[in-house]
C-alpha positions as CSV (number, residue, x, y, z in Angstrom):
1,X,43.4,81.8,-207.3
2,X,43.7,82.3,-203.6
3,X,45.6,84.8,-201.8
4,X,49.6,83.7,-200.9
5,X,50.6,85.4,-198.1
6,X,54.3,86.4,-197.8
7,X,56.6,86.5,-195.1
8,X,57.3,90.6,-194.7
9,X,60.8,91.1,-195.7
10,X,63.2,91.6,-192.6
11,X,63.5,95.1,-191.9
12,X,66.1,96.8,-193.4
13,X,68.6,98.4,-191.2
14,X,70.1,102.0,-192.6
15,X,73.1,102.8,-193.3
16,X,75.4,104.3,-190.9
17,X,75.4,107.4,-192.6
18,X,71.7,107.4,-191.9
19,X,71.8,107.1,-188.8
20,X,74.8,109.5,-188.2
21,X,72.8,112.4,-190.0
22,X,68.9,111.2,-187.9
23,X,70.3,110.0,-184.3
24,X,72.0,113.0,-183.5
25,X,69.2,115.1,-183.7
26,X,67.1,113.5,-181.7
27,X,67.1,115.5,-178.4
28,X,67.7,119.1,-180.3
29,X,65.3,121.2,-180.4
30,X,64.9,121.4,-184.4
31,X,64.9,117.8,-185.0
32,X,61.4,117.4,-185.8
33,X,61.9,119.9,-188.7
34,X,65.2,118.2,-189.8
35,X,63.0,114.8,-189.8
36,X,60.3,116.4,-191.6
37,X,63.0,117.0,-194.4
38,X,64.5,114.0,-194.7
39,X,61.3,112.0,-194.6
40,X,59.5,114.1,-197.3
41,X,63.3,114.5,-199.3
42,X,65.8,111.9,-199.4
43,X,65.7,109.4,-201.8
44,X,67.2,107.3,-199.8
45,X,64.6,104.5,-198.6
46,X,66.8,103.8,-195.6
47,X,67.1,107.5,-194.4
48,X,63.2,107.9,-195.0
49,X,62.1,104.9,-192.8
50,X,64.6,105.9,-189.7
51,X,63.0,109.4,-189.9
52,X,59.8,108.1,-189.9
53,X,61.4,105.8,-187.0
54,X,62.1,108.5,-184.9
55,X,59.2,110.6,-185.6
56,X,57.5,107.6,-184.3
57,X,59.0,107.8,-181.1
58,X,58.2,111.5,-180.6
59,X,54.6,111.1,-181.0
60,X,53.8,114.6,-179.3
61,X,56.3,116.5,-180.7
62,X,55.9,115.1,-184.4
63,X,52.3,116.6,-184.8
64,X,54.0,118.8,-187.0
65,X,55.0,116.5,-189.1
66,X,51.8,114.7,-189.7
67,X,51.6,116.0,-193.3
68,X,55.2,114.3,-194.5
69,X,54.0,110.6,-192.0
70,X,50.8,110.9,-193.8
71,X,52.8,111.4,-198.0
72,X,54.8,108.7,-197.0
73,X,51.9,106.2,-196.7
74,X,52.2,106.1,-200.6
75,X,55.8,105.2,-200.3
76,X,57.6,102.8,-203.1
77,X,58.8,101.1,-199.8
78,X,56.9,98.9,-197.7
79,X,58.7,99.4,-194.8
80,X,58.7,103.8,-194.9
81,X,54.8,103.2,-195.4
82,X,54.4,100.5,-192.4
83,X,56.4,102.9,-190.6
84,X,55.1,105.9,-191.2
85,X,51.5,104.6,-190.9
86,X,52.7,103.7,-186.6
87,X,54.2,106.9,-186.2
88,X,51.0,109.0,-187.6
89,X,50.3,110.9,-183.6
C-alpha cells in the first residue's frame, strides 16, 4: 500500500497560562533551568513545546538543557518532538 502523506497538523498555540509562566522568564538569569523543568515535567503538551520554543531560541545558553531537548524527542506529541529536535544546540 503506498505511503499517504499528511498535511502536519497546524501548530498548536499554548495557552495563556503557558505562556504567562515561560515568557517571563525569558531574559532572567534562571530561565534555562525553569525551562529545563517544565519541558522534562509538565504534562501539559502546550507548556512542553513553548519551553522547548524558547530553549530553541537560546541556543547557547540552553546547552544545559540538551538532556531534557534530547527526552523530549520521544514525546507523545508531534509538535514537542519537532520542536525539540530544532532547538537541540
Amino acid at each position: 500500500m503506498p505511503h499517504v502523506h499528511r498535511p502536519a497538523r497546524p501548530r498548536p498555540r499554548a495557552p495563556a497560562q503557558a505562556r504567562d509562566v515561560v515568557s517571563p522568564l525569558e531574559g532572567e538569569a534562571d530561565a534555562i533551568e525553569v525551562l529545563r523543568q517544565l519541558l522534562g515535567g509538565s504534562a501539559q503538551s502546550e507548556i512542553r513545546f513553548t519551553a522547548a520554543e524558547i530553549l530553541g531560541k537560546k541556543k547557547e545558553q540552553a546547552k544545559a538543557a540538551a538532556p531534557e531537548l534530547l527526552a523530549a524527542l520521544n514525546d507523545t506529541d508531534e509538535h514537542v518532538v519537532s520542536v525539540a529536535a530544532a532547538a537541540i544546540p
